[in-house]
Backbone bond lengths (Angstrom), bond angles and torsions (degrees), N, CA, C in turn:
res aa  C-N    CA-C-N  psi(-1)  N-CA   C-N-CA  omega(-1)  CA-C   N-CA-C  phi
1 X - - - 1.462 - - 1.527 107.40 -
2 X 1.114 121.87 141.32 1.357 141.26 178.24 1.444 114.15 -63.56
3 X 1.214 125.49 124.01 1.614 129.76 159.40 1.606 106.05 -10.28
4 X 1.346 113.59 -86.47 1.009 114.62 -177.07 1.758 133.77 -46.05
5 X 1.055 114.86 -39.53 1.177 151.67 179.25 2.010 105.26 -52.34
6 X 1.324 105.68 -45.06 1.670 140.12 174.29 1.602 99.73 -60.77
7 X 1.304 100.43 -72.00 1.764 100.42 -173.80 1.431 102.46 -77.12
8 X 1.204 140.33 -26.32 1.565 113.53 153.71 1.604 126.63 -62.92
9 X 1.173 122.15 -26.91 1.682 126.34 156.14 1.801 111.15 -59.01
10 X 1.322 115.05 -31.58 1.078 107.46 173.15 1.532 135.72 -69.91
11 X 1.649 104.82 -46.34 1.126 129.43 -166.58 2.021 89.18 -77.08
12 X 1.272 101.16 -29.64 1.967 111.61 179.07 1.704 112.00 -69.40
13 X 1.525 105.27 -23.58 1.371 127.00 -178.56 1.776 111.60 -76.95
14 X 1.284 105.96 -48.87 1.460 127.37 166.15 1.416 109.96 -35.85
15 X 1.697 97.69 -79.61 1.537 106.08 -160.72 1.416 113.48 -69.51
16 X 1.747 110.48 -23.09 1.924 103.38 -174.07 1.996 84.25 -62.28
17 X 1.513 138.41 -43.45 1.230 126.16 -155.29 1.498 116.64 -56.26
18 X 1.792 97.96 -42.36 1.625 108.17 179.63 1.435 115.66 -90.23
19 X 1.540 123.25 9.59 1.477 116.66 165.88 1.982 81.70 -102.78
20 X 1.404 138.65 -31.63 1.588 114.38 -164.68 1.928 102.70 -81.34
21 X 1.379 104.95 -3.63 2.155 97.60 169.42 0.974 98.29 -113.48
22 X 1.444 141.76 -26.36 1.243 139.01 -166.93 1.930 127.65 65.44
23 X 0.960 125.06 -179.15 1.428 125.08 -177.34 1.637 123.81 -77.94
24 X 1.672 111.66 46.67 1.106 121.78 -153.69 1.504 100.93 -137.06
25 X 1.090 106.86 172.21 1.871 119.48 -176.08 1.271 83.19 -112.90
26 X 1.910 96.08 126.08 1.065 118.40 -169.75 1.382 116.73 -100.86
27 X 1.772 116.26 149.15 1.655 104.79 -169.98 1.899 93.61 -78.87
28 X 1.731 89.10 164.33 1.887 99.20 155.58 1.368 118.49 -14.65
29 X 1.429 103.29 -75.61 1.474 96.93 -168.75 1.757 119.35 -65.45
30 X 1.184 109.09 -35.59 1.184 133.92 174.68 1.907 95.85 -30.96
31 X 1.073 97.40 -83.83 1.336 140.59 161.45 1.945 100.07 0.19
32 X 1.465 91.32 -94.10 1.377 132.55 139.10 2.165 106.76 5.37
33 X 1.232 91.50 -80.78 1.689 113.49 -174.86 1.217 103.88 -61.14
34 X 1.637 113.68 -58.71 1.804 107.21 -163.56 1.627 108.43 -71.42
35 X 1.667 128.25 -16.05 1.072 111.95 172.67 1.925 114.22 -92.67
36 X 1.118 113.18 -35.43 1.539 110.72 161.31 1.999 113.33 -33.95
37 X 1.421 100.45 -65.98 1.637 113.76 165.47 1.550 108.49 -28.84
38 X 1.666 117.95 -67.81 1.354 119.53 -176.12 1.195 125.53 -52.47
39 X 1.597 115.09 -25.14 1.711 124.57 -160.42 1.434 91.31 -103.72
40 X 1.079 133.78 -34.20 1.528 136.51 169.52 1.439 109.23 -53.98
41 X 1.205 119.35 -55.02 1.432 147.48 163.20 1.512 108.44 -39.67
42 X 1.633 125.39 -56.13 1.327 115.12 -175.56 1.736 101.54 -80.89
43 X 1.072 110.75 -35.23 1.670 96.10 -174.32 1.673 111.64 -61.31
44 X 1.368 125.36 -11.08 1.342 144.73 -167.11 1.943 81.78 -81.42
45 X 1.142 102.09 -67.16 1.578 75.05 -158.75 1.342 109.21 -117.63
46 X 1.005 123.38 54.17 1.192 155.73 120.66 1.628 115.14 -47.25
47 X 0.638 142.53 -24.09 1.318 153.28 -135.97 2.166 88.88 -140.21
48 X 1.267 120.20 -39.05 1.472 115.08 164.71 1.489 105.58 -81.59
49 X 0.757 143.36 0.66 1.873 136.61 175.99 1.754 111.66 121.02
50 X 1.169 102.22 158.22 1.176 128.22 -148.18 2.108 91.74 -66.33
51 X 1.585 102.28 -56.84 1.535 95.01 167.04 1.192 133.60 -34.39
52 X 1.540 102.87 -50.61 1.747 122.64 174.85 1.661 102.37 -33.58
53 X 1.128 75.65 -91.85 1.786 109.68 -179.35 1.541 118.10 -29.35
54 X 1.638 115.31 -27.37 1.408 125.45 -169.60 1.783 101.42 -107.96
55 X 1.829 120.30 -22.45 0.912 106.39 174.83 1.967 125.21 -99.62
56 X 1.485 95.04 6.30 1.537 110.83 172.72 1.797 100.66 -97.18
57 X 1.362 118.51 -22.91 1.429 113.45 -174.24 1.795 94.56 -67.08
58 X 1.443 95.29 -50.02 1.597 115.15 -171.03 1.853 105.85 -21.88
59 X 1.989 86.38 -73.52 1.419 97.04 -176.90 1.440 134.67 -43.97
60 X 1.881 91.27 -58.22 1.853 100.22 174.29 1.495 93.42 -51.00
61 X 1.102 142.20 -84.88 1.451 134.90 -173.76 1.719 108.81 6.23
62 X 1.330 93.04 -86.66 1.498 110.31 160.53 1.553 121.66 -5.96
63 X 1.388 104.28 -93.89 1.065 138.87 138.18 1.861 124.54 5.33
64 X 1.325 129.46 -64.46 1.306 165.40 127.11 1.399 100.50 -26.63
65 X 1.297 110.07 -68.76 1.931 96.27 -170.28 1.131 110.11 -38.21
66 X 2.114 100.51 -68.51 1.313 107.29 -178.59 1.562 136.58 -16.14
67 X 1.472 96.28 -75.88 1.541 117.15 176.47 1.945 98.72 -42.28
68 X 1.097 115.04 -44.96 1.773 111.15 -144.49 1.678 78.84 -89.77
69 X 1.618 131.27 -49.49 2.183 115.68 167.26 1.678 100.68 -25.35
70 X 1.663 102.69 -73.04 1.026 122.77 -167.34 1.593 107.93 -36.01
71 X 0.908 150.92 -57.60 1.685 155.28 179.41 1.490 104.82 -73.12
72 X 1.000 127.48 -27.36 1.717 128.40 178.18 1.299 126.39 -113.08
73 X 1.294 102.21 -5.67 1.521 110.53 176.91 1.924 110.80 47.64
74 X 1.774 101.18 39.32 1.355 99.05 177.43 1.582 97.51 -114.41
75 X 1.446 92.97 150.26 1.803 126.74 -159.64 1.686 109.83 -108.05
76 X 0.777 110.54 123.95 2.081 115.46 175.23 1.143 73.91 -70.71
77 X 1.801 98.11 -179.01 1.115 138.08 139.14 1.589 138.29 -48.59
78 X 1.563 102.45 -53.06 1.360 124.43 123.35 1.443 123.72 -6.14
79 X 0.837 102.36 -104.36 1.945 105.93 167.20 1.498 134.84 -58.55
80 X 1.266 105.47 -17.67 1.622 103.18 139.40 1.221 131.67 -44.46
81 X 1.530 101.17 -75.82 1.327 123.64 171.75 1.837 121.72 -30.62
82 X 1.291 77.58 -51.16 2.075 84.14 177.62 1.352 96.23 -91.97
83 X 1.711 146.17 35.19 1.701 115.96 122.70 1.047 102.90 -77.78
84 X 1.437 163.89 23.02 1.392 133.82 178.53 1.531 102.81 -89.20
């Protein structure tokens, strides 16, 4: 499979996760599942190269914050900044 081809499976890997919890505060287990999924997920391509592997960690990262604002209603600095 092609370089390119990889980070579109990835970025395809992403979104099936945030259309299967959806835009919601997630329970424990919930919780629980979507990061098990991710770590399963990085050892997967891990195994295609170190970029792979560092730019799918990147996303779930991403990904993970969201969900964990989303349940705590906690704000960066960052996101302060962008209500003005």
């Amino acid at each position: 499979m092609n370089e390119l081809k990889e980070i579109y499976q990835i970025i395809l890997s992403i979104w099936q996760l945030c259309k299967r919890y959806g835009a919601k505060k997630l329970t424990d287990d919930e919780w629980e599942a979507l990061i098990d999924e991710g770590n399963k997920a990085v050892k997967e391509w891990r195994k295609r190269g170190e970029l792979l592997e560092r730019l799918y960690r990147d996303m779930f990262m991403a990904v993970s914050n969201y969900y964990e604002r989303k349940g705590t209603k906690q704000l960066t600095l960052f996101d302060a900044g962008m209500k003005k």
